[in-house]
N, C-alpha and C positions, 0 to 999 in steps of 0.2 A: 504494500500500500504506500503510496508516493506520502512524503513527509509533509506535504501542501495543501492537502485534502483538510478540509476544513468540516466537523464534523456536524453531520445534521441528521441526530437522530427522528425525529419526526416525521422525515422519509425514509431512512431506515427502516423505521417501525412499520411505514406503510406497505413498505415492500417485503419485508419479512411476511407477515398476512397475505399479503395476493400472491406469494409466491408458494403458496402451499394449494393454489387453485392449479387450473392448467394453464391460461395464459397469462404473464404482467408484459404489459407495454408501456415504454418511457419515449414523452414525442417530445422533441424540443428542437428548438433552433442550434443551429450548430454555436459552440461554444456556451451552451444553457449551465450543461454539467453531469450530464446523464454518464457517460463512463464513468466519472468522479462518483458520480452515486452506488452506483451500483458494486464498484469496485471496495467503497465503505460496507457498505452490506456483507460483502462476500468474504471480508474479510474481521468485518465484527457481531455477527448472526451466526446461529444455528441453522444449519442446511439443512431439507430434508433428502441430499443424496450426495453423491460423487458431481462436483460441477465439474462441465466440459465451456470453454470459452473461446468462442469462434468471431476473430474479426474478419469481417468481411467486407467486399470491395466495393460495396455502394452501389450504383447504378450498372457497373461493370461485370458486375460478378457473372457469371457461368458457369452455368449445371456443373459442367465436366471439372472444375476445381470444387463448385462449393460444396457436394457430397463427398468426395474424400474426402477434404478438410475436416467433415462434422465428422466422420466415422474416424479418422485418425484422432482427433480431438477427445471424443470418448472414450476408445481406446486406453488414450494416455491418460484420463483422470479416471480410469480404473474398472472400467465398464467392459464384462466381458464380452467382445463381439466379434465376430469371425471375417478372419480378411476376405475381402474381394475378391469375388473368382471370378477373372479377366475383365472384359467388355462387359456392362451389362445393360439393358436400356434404364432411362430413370424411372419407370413405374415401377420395372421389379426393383431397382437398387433401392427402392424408395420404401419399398412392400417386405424386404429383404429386414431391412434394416426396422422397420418396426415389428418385426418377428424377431430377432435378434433380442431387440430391448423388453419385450414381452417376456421370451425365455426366461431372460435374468431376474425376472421378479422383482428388483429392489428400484427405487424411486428415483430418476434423475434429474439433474438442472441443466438445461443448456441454454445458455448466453449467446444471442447474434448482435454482435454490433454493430452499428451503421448497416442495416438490412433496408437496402431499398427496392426490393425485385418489382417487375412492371407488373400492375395488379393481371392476372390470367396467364402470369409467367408458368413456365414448368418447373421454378426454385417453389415459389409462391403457391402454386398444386401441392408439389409434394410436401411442403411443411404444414399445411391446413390439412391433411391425410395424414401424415403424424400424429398432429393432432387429434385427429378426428381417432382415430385405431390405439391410441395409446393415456385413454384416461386412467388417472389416478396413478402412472408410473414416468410418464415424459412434464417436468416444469419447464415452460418455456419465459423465456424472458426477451423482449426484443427491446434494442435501443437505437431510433430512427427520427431523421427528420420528418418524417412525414410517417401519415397513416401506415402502417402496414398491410397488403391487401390478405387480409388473413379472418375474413369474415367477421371481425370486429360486431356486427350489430346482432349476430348469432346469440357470441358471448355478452353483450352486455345484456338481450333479452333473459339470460337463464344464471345472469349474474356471477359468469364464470372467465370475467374479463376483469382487471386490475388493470387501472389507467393512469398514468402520472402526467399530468403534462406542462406546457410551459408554465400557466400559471402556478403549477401547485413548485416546479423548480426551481422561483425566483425566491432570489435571498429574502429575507425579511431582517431586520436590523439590527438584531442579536447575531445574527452571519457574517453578515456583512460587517460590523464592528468587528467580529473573531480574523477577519480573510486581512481587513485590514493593519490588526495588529500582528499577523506574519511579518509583514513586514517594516514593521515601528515606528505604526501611525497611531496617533494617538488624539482624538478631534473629540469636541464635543455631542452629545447625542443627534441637537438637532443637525450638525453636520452630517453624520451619518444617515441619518435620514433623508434630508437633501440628497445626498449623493444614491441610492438606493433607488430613490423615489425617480433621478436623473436615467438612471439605467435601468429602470422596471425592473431593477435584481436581477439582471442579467450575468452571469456568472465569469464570462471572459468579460463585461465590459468593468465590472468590478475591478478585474486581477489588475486588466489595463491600466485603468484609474488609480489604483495601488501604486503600480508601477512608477508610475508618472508622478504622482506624490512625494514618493521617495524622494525625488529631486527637488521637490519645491521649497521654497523657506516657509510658505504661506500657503500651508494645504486647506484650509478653511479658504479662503479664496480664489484657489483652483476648484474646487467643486462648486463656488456659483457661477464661476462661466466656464464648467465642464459639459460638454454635449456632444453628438454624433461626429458632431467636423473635428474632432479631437485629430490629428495624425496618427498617431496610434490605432485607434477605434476606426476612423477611415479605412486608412490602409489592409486591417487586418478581413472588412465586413466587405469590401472591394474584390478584396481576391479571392476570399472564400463563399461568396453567396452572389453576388454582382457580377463577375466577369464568368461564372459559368453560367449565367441562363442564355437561353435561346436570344435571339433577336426580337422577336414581339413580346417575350415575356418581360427583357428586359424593358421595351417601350413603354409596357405598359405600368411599371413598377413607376417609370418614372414620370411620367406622365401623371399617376394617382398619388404622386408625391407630396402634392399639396393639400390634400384632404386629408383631414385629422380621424376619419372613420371613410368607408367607401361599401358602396353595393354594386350589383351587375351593372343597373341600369346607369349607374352617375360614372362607372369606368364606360362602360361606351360613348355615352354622353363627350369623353375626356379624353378619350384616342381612338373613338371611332368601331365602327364591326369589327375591324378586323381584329386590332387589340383585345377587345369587349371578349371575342372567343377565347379566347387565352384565361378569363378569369377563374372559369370552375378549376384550370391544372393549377394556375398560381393557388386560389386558395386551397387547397388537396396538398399541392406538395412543399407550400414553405410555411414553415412552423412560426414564421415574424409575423403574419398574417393571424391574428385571436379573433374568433367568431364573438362579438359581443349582442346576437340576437337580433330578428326578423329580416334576416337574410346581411348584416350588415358585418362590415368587420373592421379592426382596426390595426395599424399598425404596430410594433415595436418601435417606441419610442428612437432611442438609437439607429438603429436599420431608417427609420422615420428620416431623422437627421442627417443622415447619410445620402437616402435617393436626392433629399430637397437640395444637397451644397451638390451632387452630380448634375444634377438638372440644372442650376444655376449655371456649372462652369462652360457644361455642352450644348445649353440651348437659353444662354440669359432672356431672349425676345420673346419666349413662350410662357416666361413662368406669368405676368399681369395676365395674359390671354388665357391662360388656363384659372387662373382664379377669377377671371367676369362670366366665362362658362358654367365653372362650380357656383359661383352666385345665382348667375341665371337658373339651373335647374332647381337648387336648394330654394328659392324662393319659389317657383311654379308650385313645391311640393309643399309649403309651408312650413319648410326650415328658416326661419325669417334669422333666428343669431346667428346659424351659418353661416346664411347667407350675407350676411352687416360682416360676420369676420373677413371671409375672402372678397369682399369690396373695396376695404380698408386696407386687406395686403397687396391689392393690384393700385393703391393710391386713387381710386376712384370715388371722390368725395360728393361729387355731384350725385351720381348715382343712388351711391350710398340715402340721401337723401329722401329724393324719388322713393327707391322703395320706400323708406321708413313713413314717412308721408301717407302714401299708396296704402299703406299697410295699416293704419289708424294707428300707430305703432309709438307717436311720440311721448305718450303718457309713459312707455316702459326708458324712454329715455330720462325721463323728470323722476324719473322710481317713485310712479303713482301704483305700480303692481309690480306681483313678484317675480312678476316673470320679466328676467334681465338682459338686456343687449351686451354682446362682449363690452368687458372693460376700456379695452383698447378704446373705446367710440369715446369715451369722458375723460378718461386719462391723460388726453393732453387738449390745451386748446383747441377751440373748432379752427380747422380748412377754412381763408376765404372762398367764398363761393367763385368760380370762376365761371359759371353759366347763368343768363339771366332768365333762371327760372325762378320760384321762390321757393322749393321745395328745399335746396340745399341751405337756404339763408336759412329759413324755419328750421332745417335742424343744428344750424351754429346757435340761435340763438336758445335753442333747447339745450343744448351740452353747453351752454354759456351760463344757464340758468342752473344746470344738476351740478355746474362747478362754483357755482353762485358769486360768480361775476355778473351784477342786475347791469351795469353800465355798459356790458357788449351783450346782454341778453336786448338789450332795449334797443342799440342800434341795430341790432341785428332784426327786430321782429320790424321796424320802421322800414327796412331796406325790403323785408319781403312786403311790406302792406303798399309799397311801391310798386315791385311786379306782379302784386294780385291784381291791381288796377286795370294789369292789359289783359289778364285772363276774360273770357265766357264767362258774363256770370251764372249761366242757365248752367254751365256741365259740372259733370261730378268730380272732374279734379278739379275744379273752383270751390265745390263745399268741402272737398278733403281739406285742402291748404285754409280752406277760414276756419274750420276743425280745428285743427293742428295750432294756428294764429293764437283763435280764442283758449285754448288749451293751455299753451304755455303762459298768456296772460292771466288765466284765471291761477296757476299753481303760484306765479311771480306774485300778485295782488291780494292773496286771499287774506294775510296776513295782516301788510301792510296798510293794503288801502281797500279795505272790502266794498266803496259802492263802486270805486271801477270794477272789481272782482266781480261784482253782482253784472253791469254790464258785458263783461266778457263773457258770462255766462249765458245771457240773453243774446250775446251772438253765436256763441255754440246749440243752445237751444237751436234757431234759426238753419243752422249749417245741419243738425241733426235733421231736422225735419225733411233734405232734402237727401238725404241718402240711405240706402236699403237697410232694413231693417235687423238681414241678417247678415251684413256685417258689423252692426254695434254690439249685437249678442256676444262678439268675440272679444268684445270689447267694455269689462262692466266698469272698468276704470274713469272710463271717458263718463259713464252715467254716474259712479259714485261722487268725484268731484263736482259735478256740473249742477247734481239735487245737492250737495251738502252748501253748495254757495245759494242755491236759491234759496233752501226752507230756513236757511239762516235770515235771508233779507223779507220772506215772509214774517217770518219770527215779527221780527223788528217792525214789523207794517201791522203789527198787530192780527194777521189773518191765520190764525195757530191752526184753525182744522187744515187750511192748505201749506201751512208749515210742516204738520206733524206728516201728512203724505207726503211730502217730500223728502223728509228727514227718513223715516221709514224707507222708502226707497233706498236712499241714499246708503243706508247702515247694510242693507242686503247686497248691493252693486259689490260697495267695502267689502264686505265679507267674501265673495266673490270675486275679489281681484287680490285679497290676500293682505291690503291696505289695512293694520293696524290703525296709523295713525287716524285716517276719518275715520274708522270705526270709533274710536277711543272721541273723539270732536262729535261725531254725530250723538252717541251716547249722552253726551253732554248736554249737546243744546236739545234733547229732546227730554233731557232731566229738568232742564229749565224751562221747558215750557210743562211741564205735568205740576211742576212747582208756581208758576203764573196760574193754572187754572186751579188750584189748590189741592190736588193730589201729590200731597207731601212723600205718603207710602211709594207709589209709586216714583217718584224723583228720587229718593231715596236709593231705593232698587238700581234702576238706571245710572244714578253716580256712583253705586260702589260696583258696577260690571267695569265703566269706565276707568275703575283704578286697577281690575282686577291686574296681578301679576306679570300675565299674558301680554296684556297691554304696553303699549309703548310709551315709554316719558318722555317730558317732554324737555328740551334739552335747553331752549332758551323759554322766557318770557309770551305767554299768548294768550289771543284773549279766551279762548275754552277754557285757560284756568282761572281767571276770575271769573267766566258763567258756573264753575266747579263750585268753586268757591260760597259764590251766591244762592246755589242749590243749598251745599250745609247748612248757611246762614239759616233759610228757611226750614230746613229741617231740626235745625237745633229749637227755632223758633214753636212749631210745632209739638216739641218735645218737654217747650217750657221750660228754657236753657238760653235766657235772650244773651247773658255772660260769655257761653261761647260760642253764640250765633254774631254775638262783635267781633269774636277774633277770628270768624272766618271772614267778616266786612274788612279787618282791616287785610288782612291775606288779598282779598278780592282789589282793595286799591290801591297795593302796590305793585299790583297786574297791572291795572289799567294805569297808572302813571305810566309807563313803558310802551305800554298799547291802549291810546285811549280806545273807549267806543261809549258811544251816547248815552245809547239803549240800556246799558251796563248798570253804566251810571248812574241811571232813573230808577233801573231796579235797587241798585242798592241805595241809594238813598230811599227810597220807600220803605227795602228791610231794615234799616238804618233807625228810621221812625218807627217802626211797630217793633225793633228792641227796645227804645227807648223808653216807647211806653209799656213795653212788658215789664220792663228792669223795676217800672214805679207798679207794679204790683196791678197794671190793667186800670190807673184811674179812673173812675168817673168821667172823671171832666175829660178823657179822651175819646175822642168820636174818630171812631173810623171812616166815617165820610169827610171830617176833616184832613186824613190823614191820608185818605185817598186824592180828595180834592185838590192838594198840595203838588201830585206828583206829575208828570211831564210824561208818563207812559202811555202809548196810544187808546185809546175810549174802550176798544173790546177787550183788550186786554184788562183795561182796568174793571167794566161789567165784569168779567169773570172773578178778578181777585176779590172784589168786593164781600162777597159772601163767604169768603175764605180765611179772610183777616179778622172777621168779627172772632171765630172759636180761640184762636191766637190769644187777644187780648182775655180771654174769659177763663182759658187755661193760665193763663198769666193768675188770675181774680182767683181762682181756686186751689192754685198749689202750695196754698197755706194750709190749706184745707185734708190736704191729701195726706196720708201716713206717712212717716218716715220708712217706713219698712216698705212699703207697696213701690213705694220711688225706689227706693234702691234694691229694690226685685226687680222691679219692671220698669227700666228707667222707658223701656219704649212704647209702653203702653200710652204714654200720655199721646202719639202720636192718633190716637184715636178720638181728639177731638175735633181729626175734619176726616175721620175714617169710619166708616158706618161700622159696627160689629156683624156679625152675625145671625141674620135677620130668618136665615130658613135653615132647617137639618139639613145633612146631607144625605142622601138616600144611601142605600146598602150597596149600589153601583158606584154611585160616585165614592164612598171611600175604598168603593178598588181599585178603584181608576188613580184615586189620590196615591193609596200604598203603592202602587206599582211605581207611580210620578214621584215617589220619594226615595227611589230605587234604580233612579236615571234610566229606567227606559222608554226605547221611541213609542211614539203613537200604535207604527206599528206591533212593535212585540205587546205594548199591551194588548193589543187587537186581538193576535195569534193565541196570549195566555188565558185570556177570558172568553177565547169564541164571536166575539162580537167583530161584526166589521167596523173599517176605521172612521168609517160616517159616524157610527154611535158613538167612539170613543173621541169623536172629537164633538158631539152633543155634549155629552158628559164630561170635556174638558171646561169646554165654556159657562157650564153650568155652577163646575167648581169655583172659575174666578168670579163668576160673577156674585156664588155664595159668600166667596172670600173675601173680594172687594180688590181683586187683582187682577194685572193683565198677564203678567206669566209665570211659568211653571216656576221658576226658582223662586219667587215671591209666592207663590203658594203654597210650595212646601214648606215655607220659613212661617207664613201665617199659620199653618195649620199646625207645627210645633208649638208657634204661641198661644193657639186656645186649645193643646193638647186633645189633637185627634189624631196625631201620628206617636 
C-alpha cells in the first residue's frame, strides 16, 4: 500500500459490504481515487477469498490478452485452475473457466481496473456470464471511468449491485485536511474548505493543489485564486481527458463550456445536430459529466475551468456568441437567472435589460421577492445604457436603487421616462416599461415620500390594467407592493372597509412572493386600522404576528413602527394601562421625528388624550366628544372610534373598583370592555372543530378526522369566531384558553 494513501474508512467500510454481494462498481473520473481506494481496502479489510488483480488496458484491451491475464492472475493469488489447452474460442474459455472456479468451491475476488470494454463487446459477454454462472463464489469489483456494460440495472433491480461513484469519492474536509498535511500544510479550517469546495474533492486536483502549496509562502491565498486554469491542473486534465476525445466530442465539450448545468436540447441549441449526437456517449462515458436530475447535468467544476480557459485560447470570438445563444434559449424556457447570468458574461447590458423588463422581473431586482437574479447584476454599478430604449435605463436605475444610490436611481428613471415618451402608448411593451417605471418609484418613495409612493402606485395600477392577467399571476410581488401602498393611503383617507381589502390582498401577494418585510408592514397597518374601528383584540393579535420571530426587523427608522407602536398604545389603553400606553406614545414619536406622517400624528395625539384622561381616573368632566372633536382625523374614521373611546375612559372609572387579584390574574381580561364575551354555547361540533384548531390542523385534516366535508368545517369555523369574537384561528384558540374551553 503506497505511503500517500490517505485513509478513508467510510469507503472502506462501504466497500467491505458490497463486496461480499457479486458485483461492486467504483465510476469516477480519472484521477477521483478509485485505485487509491480500493487498494486501502485490500489491504486493511477482511477478504472473503484469494484476491486476483487485473489491470487492464482501457479501451484497448483484447479478448486474446485479457482472459489469460484473469486466468494467470488467479492462478497466482492461489486459485486452483487448470492451464489452457491451446487455442480455445472465448465462449468455451469463458464456460471453461467458470467451471474451473465452481470446482474449487471456495469464494473469490477479482479486481479489473480501468475496465472499459464497448458495451456488447465479447470481454463484456463473457464477464456478465461469469457473473451470471458463478453466484455466491466469483466477487467482482470493477474500477472505471465510465458505466460498465455489465447489466448494471439487472443488479440494482435485485439489489445485488454496490455503487461508489464520483460523488460518494470526493474528499470531504477531514481528507482533504489529512492529504494536505502529507505534505506540511497547515491552513485554517475555512481554508480547507475553500479549497475542497474549489475542487469538488477531486482527488488528483487536491494532490495538485498540495503540491503547488508547498511552494507558496501564502497558501491561504493561493487557494482563493486557485481554479481549473491552474498549470498544473490544466496540463494534467489536457492530456489525460481532453486531447483523447474524438473531434465532435471534443467540440462539443467545449462549446457546452459555458453552461454551468447543460441538457440535450440546450447542447444542440450550442453546437448544433451534429455535436447534439454526440451527447448521450459524452454523458455515458465521462465521469466529469454528474446527472443532477430531469435529464440535466453538470459539470466538474475543474474539468468546468478547464474547457472554458481552452475555449477562450482556441476560439476567443465565440465565447459572447455562445453565451447570447445560452441566454436566448434559457429564457424561451423560463430560466430567467440563467438566463440574466450568460447576458452579463457576453457584456450585453442592453439586453440584459429587455428581458428583465419583458419579464415583469424588476421587483426580483429591488428584492421585492425571493426569488433572486444572479449577484453579479447589483454587484457593481449599472452599465450606461448604450441603446435608446428605456428598458436598459429602467434596469440601471433598479440596480441603482437595490445598491441604494437614490441620486443615479433618479436620473436614471428621468432618462427612461424620456424614451417612454416615443414609445406606442397603446402596446404592451409600453405598459411593461411604465410597470417597471412605476415599480421602482413606488419601492424608492414608499418610505420617504408616501403620496408620490401613492401616485406611483396609481400609475402601476393603470399599467396593470393593460396587460394579461396571466402574466401578473407570476408575478405576486408586483401586486403585494402596489395594494400595500394603496390600502395605506386609503387608510389615511379614512375609507378603512376599502383599506382593509387592500391590505388583505396585499398580506396574501406578501406571503406569496416570500416578502417578509410587507408582510411584517401590512400586519401593521391592518393592526391599526382594527385599532381605529375599536377592535382592540383583534389589533392586538395582528401586532404580535407582526413581531413574531419569523419576521423581519426593521433595521433603520419607519413609519410601521410608530403605527406598531400606536396599536400598543391602544391596547395598553384598553387594558386600563394608560402609564404604558405613554411609553408606547412616546416610542411612536421618536419614529415619526425621523419619518414624519400626518395621519400618525393625529392618531396619537388622540391616544395621547384619552391616556391623559385615563391617567385622571376617567373624569367626569371628560367628554369624549370633546376629545374627539379636538382631533384632525378624517370624519369616518372618527364615527367609528367614537363609540370605542367611551369603554376606554369607563375602564379607566372602574379599575379602582376591580380586585387586586383578578388584575393580576387576568391583567387581559380588562380588554373586554370593547370585546363582547361570550354570548352563545358552543355546540358539541364546534368544540371539535375548536380541539382539533388547537392542534394546528388544516381545515382539511379536520374535515378527513371528523367525516365532514370542508364546507361544514369551515361553517363551523366561522361560527366559532364569530362565538368568540375573533377573526382567526390563533386568536381563537388563545380566546378559548381564556374562558377555558380548551
Amino acid at each position: 500500500m503506497p505511503s500517500w494513501l490517505v485513509p478513508r474508512p467510510r469507503l472502506t467500510d462501504r466497500l467491505a459490504r458490497g463486496v461480499l454481494g457479486p458485483l461492486t462498481v467504483i465510476v469516477g473520473p480519472v484521477g477521483a481515487g478509485k485505485t487509491a481506494l480500493a487498494l486501502e481496502w485490500a489491504h486493511t479489510r477482511r477478504l472473503p477469498g484469494p484476491l486476483a488483480w487485473v489491470t487492464c488496458d482501457g479501451r484497448s484491451e483484447q479478448s486474446c490478452v485479457f482472459w489469460p491475464r484473469v486466468i494467470n492472475t488467479l492462478r497466482a493469488a492461489g486459485v486452483d485452475l487448470p492451464e489452457p489447452h491451446g487455442e480455445q474460442a472465448e465462449p468455451l474459455l469463458v464456460a471453461a473457466l467458470a467451471a474451473g472456479l465452481h470446482r474449487c468451491g471456495e469464494q473469490v475476488v477479482l479486481v479489473l481496473d480501468d475496465f472499459q470494454p464497448a458495451p456488447g463487446s465479447p470481454i463484456a459477454e463473457g464477464v456478465s456470464s461469469l457473473l451470471r454462472h458463478l453466484p455466491g463464489v466469483l466477487h467482482l469489483i470493477v474500477l472505471a471511468r465510465r458505466d460498465p456494460p455489465l447489466h448494471l440495472h439487472r443488479g440494482r433491480l435485485t439489489s445485488e449491485v454496490t455503487e461508489l461513484r464520483t460523488s460518494d469519492l470526493a474528499f470531504d474536509d477531514q481528507e482533504t485536511a489529512a492529504l494536505l498535511a502529507q505534505h506540511g500544510i497547515d491552513v485554517p479550517k475555512q481554508t480547507v474548505s475553500a479549497l475542497r469546495r474549489r475542487t469538488d474533492g477531486w482527488a488528483a486536483g487536491l494532490r495538485l493543489a498540495a503540491m503547488s502549496m508547498e511552494k507558496q509562502s501564502d497558501p491561504e491565498k493561493f487557494v482563493a485564486h486557485f481554479a481549473g486554469d491552474d498549470e498544473a491542473i490544466a496540463s494534467y486534465l489536457v492530456e489525460e481527458v481532453l486531447d483523447l476525445q474524438p473531434a465532435g466530442m471534443r467540440r462539443l465539450l467545449l462549446t457546452t463550456s459555458v453552461l454551468d448545468r447543460v441538457n440535450v436540447e440546450l447542447a444542440v441549441e450550442l453546437s448544433g445536430e451534429d455535436a447534439g449526437r454526440h451527447f448521450a456517449s459524452l454523458v455515458r462515458e465521462n465521469s466529469f459529466l454528474q446527472p443532477v436530475g430531469q435529464g440535466w447535468y453538470r459539470c466538474h467544476q475543474m474539468f468546468a475551468d478547464v474547457l472554458r480557459m481552452c475555449l477562450r485560447h482556441e476560439k476567443p470570438g465565440l465565447v459572447a456568441p455562445l453565451h447570447r445563444r445560452a441566454a436566448a434559449w434559457l429564457g424561451e424556457h423560463g430560466l430567467l437567472a440563467d438566463a440574466v447570468r450568460h447576458l452579463l458574461a457576453a457584456g450585453d447590458w442592453d439586453q440584459t435589460g429587455r428581458l428583465i423588463v419583458d419579464r415583469l422581473a424588476i421587483g426580483q431586482v429591488l428584492g421585492l421577492t425571493k426569488l433572486r437574479l444572479p449577484g453579479e447584476l447589483t454587484g457593481r454599478p449599472p452599465e450606461p445604457p448604450s441603446a435608446g430604449d428605456p428598458e436598459p435605463a429602467l434596469l440601471a436605475a433598479a440596480v441603482a436603487r437595490a445598491r441604494d444610490d437614490d441620486p443615479l436611481c433618479r436620473r436614471y428613471l428621468d432618462l427612461s421616462d424620456g424614451l417612454l415618451a416615443d414609445l406606442p402608448a397603446d402596446e404592451e411593451r409600453t405598459a411593461r416599461c411604465r410597470l417597471a417605471h412605476a415599480l421602482i418609484r413606488m419601492e424608492q418613495l414608499r418610505s420617504p415620500n408616501p403620496p408620490e409612493a401613492r401616485a406611483a402606485a396609481a400609475d402601476a395600477q393603470s399599467a396593470l390594467a393593460r396587460l394579461p392577467h396571466t402574466a401578473l399571476a407570476r408575478h405576486p410581488e408586483i401586486i403585494a407592493l402596489t395594494l400595500t401602498i394603496r390600502g395605506g393611503g386609503e387608510l389615511r383617507a379614512g375609507s378603512l372597509k376599502a383599506a382593509e381589502a387592500s391590505l388583505t390582498g396585499a398580506l396574501k401577494a406578501a406571503g406569496a412572493a416570500g416578502n417578509g418585510a410587507l408582510r411584517r408592514d401590512c400586519l401593521v397597518e391592518l393592526a391599526l386600522l382594527e385599532a381605529l374601528r375599536g377592535r382592540f383584540r383583534a389589533a392586538d393579535e395582528l401586532a404580535a404576528q407582526a413581531t413574531q420571530p419569523s419576521m423581519p426587523t426593521w433595521a433603520v427608522a419607519e413609519r410601521a413602527q410608530a403605527s406598531l407602536h400606536l396599536v400598543r398604545a391602544w391596547v395598553e389603553l384598553a387594558r386600563a394601562e394608560p402609564g404604558r400606553a405613554k411609553l408606547e406614545l412616546r416610542a411612536a414619536r421618536a419614529v415619526l421625528r425621523a419619518r414624519p406622517d400626518a395621519f400618525l400624528s393625529d392618531v396619537g395625539a388622540l391616544v395621547t388624550a384619552l391616556a391623559t384622561a385615563a391617567e385622571q381616573n376617567g373624569a367626569a368632566s371628560t367628554s369624549i366628544g370633546e376629545v374627539v372633536a379636538a382631533s384632525r382625523l378624517p370624519r369616518p374614521v372618527l364615527r367609528s372610534l367614537a363609540p370605542a373611546c367611551a369603554p376606554l375612559l369607563d375602564s379607566a372609572r372602574h379599575k379602582a373598583a376591580a380586585t387586586p387579584a383578578r388584575s393580576a390574574t387576568h391583567p387581559a381580561l380588562t380588554l373586554t370592555a370593547t370585546t363582547p364575551t361570550v354570548t352563545e354555547h358552543l355546540s358539541a361540533r364546534e368544540r371539535d372543530v375548536l380541539n382539533r384548531l388547537a392542534q394546528m390542523m388544516t381545515t382539511e385534516e379536520i374535515a378527513e378526522e371528523l367525516y365532514l366535508s370542508v364546507n361544514t368545517v369551515k361553517t363551523h369555523l366561522k361560527s366559532v369566531y364569530r362565538k368568540l369574537s375573533v377573526t382567526r384561528r390563533s386568536a381563537a384558540v388563545r380566546r378559548a384558553r381564556e374562558l377555558q374551553l380548551l
